[in-house]
N, C-alpha and C positions, 0 to 999 in steps of 0.2 A: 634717616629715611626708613619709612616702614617695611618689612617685607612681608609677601604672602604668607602666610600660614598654609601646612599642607593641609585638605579637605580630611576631615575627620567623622565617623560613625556612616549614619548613610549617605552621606556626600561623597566617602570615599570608594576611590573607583575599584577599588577590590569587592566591595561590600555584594554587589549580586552573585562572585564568583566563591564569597567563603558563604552566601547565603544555599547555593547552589551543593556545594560541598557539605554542610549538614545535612541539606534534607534527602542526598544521595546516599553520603553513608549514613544517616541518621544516628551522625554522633557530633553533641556542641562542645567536644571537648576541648583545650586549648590546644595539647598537643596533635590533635586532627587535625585542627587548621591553617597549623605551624608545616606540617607536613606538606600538606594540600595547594598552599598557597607559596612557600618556601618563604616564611615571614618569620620576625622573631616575637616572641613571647608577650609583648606590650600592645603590639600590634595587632594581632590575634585576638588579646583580651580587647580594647575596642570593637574591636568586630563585633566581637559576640556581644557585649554589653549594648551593640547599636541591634542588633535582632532581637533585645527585649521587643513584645509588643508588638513584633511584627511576626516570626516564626518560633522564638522562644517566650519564655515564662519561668520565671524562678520559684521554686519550690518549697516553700521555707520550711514549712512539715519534714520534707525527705532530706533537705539543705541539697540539693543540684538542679541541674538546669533539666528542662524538658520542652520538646518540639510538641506544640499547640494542635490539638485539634483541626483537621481542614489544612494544616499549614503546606501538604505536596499542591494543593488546590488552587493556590493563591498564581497570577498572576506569573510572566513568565518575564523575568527583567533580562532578559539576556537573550531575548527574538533580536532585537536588532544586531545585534553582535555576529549569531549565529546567521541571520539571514545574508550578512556581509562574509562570514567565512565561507558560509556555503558555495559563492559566487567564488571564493577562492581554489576551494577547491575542483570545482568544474571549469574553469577558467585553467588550471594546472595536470586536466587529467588527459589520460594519454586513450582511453576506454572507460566506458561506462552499462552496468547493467541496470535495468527501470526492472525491479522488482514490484508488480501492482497487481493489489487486491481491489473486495469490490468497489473501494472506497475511492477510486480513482474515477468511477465512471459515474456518481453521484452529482457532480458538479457537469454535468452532461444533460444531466436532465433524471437520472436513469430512477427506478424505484430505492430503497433504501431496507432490505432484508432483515437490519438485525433487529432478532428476538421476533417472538412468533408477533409482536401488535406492530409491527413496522412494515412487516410480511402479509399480515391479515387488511393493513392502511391498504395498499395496495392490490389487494384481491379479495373484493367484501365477500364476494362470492366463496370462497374459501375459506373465509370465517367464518361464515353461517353454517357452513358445513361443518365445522371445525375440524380444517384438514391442515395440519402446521408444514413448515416447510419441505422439512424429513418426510413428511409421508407421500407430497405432491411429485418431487425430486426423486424419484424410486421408480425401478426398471416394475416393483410391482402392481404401481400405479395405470401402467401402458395394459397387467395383466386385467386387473380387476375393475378398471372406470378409465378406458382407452380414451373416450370423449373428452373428458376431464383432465388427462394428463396432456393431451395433445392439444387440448385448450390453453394450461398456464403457459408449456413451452410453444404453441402457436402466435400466441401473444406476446410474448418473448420477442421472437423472431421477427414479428412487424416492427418492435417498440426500437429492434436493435439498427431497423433496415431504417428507420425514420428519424433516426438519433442523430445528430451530428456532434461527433470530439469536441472538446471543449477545448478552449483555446490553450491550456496546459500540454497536452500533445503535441500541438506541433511549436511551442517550446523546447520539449523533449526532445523533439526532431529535429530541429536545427541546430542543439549543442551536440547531437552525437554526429553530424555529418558535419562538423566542426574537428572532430578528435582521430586523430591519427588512427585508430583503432575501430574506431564506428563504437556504435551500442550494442547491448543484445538485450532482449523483454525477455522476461521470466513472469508470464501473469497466471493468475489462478479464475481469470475470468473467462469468459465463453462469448463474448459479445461479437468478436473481431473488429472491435476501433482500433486498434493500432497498427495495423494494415491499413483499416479504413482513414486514417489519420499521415498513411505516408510510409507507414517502417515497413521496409525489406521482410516480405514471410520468413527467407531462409532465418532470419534474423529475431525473429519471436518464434518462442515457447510455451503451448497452453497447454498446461501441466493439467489441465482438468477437458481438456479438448476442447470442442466449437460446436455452437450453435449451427453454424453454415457449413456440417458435413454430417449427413445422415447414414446409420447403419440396420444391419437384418437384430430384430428385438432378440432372434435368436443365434444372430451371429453365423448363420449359414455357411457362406463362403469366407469370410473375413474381408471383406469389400466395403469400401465407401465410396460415396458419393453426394454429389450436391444437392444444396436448394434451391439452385436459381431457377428451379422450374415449380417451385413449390408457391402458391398463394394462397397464406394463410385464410381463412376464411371464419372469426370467432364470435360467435357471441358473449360480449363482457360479462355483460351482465348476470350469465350463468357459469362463465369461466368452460364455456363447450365447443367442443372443433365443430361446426358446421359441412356437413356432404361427407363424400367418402372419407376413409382416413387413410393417411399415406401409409403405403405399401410396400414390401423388399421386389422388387424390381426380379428379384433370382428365384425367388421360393412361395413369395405371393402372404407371406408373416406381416405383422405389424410392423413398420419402421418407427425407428425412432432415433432423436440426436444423439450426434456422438459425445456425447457430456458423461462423463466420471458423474453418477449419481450413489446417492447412500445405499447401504448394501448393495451393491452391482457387481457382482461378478461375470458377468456381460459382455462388458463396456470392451470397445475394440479398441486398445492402445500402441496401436499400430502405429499412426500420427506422429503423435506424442512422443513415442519413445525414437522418431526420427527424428522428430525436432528436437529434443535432447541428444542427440547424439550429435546434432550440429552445432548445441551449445557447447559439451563438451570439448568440441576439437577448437570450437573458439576461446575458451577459456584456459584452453593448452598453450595458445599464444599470449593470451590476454590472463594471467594468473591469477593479478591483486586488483582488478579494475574497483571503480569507484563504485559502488551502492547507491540508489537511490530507492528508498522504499517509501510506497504508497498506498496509503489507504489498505494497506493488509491488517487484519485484527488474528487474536489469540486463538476468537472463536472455532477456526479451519484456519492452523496454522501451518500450512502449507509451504507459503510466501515468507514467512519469520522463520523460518526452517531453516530454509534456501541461506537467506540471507544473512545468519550465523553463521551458517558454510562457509562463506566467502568471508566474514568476517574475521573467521578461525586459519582463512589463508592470506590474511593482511590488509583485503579492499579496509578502506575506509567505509563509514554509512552515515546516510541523511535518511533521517526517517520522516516520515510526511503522516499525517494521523492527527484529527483535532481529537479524537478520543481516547486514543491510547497508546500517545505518546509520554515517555520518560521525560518531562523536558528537563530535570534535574541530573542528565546525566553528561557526565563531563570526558566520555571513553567515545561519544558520538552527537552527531549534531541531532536534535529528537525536536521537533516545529508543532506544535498543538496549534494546526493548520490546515482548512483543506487545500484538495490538492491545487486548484487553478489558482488560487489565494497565495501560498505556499510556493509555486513557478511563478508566479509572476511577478512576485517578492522578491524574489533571486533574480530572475532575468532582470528587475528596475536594478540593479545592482554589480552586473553585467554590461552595462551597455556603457560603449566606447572600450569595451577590452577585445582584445583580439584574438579569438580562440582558434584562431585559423593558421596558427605558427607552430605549432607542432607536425615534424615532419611526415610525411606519406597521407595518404587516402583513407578511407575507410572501405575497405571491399564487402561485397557485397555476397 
């Protein structure tokens, strides 16, 4: 009788995980992947000799192997996998923190910031001027071209009140009102969708404040206050606040949003440093919760900060990011994915599991 043969070079099912392991430590050595993979020495060498051609290249000049040109670029064989663990471990957590940048709110509809021609895509008006993001986003902008600045964030403020969450949110929503522990948001965004999407305020953190809470340009008393009496009124087309411009209510100064801008020494961080104070007392319960990071970049690495914190105190982390994510890394799960793409991958993956048996509630 014949038997099977086991699968060999890239049929074998180690092959995307020693493939994975070069181009992480970016070493094809045999004893790397003897380590890596806990494989013996024959074994190994298949491996490698099946990554000719595909990540490696043999060198016959220098006589050793070498990782190809483009080869971190290539294709990510190990999404399915990862999209399966991921489900595991959200399916297994007791708490979870949504660490989310702007990349989160992209799949929403929202503009797309990076780099100044993505920024200018979205505000021709501001390109013709050539006024880059940094210059617009400055408490000196309210000084020197009030109209203008109270234009990009007036337009802001409609785009955010007319947005609706993208179905990724209240994804997010129903696996933490699932988990004994509830979630806690750590965003670097301004928009408030995730209020607006369901999550408990006490419960999110906007480490850069909110569009929907206005302060004195000169900080007068230390007071905030809302927008909901505020209707923006903008001409696109010149990026200009229309009528009067809003005013401090105390002292009669320009108002402006309580948003953490470039160079601002200003900015009232009153809010903020409450709502951190509420993450902290929850994270006194909640030590090593689960990570989930989204759509945060390098560029303002605020949100990547954060989340080697937690990493450095045990959480696990799912990174969410179609641009700059790792996905060669085997210390976390890394998705070059967006985000509603990325949630809703995991949740098809989830369903029929019961994440509702872990004991207690989530408080509020």
């Amino acid at each position: 009788m014949a038997t099977d043969t086991p699968p060999t070079g890239r049929d074998d099912p180690l092959y995307p995980r020693a493939r994975q392991s070069v181009l992480f430590r970016r070493d094809p050595g045999i004893a790397a992947l003897q380590r890596a993979l806990r494989i013996g020495y024959q074994h190994a060498r298949q491996l490698r000799a099946a990554m000719r051609g595909d990540i490696l290249d043999w060198d016959e000049q220098g006589q050793h192997w070498r990782i190809t040109d483009g080869a971190c670029a290539g294709p990510d064989l190990l999404l399915q996998d990862k999209l399966a663990q991921a489900a595991d471990w959200i399916s297994n957590a007791h708490s979870m923190v949504v660490a989310a940048g702007a990349g989160m709110g992209i799949d929403s509809g929202l503009p797309d910031f990076r780099g100044e021609e993505g920024f200018w895509r979205a505000y021709p008006a501001l390109a013709q001027a050539r006024l880059p993001f940094e210059s617009i986003a400055s408490p000196r902008a309210f000084q020197e071209r009030p109209a203008t600045a109270w234009g990009f964030y007036g337009h802001r403020l409609k785009l955010y009140r007319a947005t609706a969450p993208h179905a990724g949110f209240g994804i997010l929503h129903g696996w933490s009102q699932r988990m004994a522990q509830g979630s806690f948001v750590f965003t670097s965004n301004v928009d408030g969708h995730f209020q607006k999407a369901g999550f408990t305020p006490a419960r999110v953190y906007e480490c850069h404040g909110t569009i929907h809470r206005l302060q004195c340009s000169a900080n007068c008393t230390g007071s905030l206050w809302g927008t909901a009496g505020l209707r923006p009124q903008v001409d696109e087309a010149s990026c200009q606040w229309q009528g009067p411009l809003p005013l401090c209510p105390h002292c009669g100064a320009l108002a402006r949003p309580n948003i953490l801008m470039f160079e601002d020494w200003h900015w009232n961080h009153e809010r903020s440093d409450q709502q951190r104070a509420l993450l902290d007392r929850w994270l006194d319960q909640s030590p090593a919760p689960l990570v989930l990071e989204i759509g945060a970049s390098n560029a303002i690495a605020t949100v990547r900060h954060f989340t080697r914190r937690l990493q450095q105190r045990g959480s696990k982390l799912i990174r969410i990011n179609p641009h700059e994510a790792n996905i060669h890394n085997p210390q976390a799960i890394e998705l070059a994915l967006g985000a509603r793409q990325a949630l809703e991958g995991i949740a098809a993956r989830l369903q029929g599991r019961d994440l509702s048996s872990h004991p207690g509630r989530p408080t509020p």
